[in-house]
C-alpha positions as CSV (number, residue, x, y, z in Angstrom):
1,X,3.1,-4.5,32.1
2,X,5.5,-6.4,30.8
3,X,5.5,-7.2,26.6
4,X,5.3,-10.7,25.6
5,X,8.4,-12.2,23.6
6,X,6.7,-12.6,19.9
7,X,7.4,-15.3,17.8
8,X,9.9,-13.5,15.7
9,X,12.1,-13.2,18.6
10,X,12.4,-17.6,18.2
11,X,13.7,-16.6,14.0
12,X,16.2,-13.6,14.8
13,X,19.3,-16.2,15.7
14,X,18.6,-18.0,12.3
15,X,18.2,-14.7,10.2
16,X,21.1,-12.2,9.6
17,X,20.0,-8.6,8.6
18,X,16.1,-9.1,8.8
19,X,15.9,-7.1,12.6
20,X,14.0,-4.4,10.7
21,X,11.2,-6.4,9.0
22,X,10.6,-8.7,12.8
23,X,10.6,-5.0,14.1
24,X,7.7,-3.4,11.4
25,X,6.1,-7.0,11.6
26,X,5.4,-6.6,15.9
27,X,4.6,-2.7,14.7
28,X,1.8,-4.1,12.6
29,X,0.6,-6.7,15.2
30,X,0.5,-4.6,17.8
31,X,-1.5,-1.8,15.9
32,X,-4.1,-4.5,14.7
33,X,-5.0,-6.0,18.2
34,X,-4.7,-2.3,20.1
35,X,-7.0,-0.8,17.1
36,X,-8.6,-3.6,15.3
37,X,-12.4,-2.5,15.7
38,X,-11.7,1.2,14.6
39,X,-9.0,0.2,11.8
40,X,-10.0,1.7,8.5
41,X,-10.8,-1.0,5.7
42,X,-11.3,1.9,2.8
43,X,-11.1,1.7,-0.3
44,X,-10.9,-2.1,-0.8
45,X,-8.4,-3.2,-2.8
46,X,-6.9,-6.4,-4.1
47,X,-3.1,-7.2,-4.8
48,X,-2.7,-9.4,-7.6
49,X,0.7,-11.1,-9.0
50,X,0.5,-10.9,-12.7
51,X,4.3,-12.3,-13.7
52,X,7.0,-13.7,-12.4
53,X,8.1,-10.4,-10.6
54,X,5.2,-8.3,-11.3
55,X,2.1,-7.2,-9.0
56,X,-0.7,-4.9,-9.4
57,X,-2.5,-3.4,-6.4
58,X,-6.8,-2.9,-7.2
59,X,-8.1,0.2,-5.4
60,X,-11.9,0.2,-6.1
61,X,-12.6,4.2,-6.3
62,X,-15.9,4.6,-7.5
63,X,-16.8,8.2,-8.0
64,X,-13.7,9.1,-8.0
65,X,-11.5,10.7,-11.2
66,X,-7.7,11.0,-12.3
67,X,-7.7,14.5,-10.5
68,X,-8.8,13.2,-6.9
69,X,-6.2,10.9,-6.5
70,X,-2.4,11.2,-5.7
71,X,-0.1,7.9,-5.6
72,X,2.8,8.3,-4.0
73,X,6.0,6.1,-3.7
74,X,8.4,7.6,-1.0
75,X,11.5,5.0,0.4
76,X,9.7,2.0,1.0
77,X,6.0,3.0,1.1
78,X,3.7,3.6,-1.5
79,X,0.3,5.9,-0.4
80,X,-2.8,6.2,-2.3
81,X,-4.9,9.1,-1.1
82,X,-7.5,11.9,-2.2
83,X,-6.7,15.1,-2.2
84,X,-8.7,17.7,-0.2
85,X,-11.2,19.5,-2.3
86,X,-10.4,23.4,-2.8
87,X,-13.4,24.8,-2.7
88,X,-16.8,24.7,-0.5
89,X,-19.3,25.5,-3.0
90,X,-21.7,22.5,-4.9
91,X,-21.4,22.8,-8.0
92,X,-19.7,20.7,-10.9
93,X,-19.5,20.3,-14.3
94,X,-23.4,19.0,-14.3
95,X,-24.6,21.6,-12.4
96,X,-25.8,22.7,-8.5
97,X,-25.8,19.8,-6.3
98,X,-29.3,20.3,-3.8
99,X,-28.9,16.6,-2.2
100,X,-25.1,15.8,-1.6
101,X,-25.9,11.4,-1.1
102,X,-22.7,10.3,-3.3
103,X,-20.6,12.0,-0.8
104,X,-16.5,11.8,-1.4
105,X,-15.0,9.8,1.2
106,X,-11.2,10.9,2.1
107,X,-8.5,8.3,2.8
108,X,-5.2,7.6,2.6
109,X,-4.0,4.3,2.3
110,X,-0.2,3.3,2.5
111,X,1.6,0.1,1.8
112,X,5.2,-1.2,2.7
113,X,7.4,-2.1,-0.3
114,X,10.3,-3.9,-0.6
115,X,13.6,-1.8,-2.0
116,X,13.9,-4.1,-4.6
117,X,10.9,-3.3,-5.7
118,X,9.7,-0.2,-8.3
119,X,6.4,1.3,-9.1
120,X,6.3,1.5,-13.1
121,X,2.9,3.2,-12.8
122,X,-0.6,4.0,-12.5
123,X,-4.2,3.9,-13.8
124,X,-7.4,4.5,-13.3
125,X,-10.3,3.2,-15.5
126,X,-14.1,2.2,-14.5
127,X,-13.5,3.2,-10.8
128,X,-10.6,0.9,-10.4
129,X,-7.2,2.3,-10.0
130,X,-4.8,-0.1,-10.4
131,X,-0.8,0.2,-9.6
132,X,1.5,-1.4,-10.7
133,X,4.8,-2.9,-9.1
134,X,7.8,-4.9,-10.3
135,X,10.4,-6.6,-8.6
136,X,13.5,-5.7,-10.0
137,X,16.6,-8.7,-8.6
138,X,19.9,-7.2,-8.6
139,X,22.8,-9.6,-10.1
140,X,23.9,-9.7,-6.6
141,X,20.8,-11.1,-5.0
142,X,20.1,-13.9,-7.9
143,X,21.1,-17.3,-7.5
144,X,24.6,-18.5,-8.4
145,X,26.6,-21.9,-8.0
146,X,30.0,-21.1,-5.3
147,X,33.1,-22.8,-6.4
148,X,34.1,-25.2,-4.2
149,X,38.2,-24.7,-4.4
């Protein structure tokens, strides 16, 4: 079967440089319509832009502390997941678990960054972690005037 042109194909003669982003944006498309009913949609999160170059991503993690969680910025992705529990037995701090009905759902969630863009850090509080991100402009990409000579 042949694939369909997409409708980045119609922008790549007016863009210069941008054939990797048309090429992770069909990635994506493609994954959501093949796998769309069994995607994963955990943990929910929000992304919110709190300045003029700064964003947090909201993971809600409720039942989850500081040493579940790994964050993870690696080139241009940055993965939230849990880390695997070492041990098999069922007890905690609070003492023997007989009915296991909170249970600990694993996941690992990654998003695509820009390179201009730098994770300054990480928090968890009241079952929300929240990352945060700021775009960083180098003098090179910011806006100047061009002498006309």
């Amino acid at each position: 079967m042949d694939k369909v042109p997409s409708v980045f194909n119609n922008l790549r003669p007016l863009t210069i440089g941008f054939d990797d982003v048309f090429d992770h944006f069909e990635t994506l498309l493609d994954d959501d319509f093949s796998v769309s009913s069994s995607r994963n949609n955990y943990p929910p999160y929000d992304i919110r832009k709190v300045g003029e170059n700064r964003y947090n991503i909201e993971a809600a993690l409720a039942g989850f502390n500081k040493k579940d969680i790994e964050v993870i910025a690696k080139d241009n992705t940055l993965t939230i997941k849990t880390k695997k529990e070492k041990t098999s037995n069922k007890k905690n701090g609070n003492g023997e678990i007989l009915h296991q009905g909170i249970s600990k759902r694993y996941f690992e969630r990654s998003f695509t960054i820009a390179d201009d863009v730098k994770v300054l850090g990480a928090e968890l509080k009241d079952g929300l972690l929240t990352v945060s991100l700021e775009r960083i402009i180098p003098e090179e990409k910011k806006e100047k005037v061009i002498e006309i000579k």
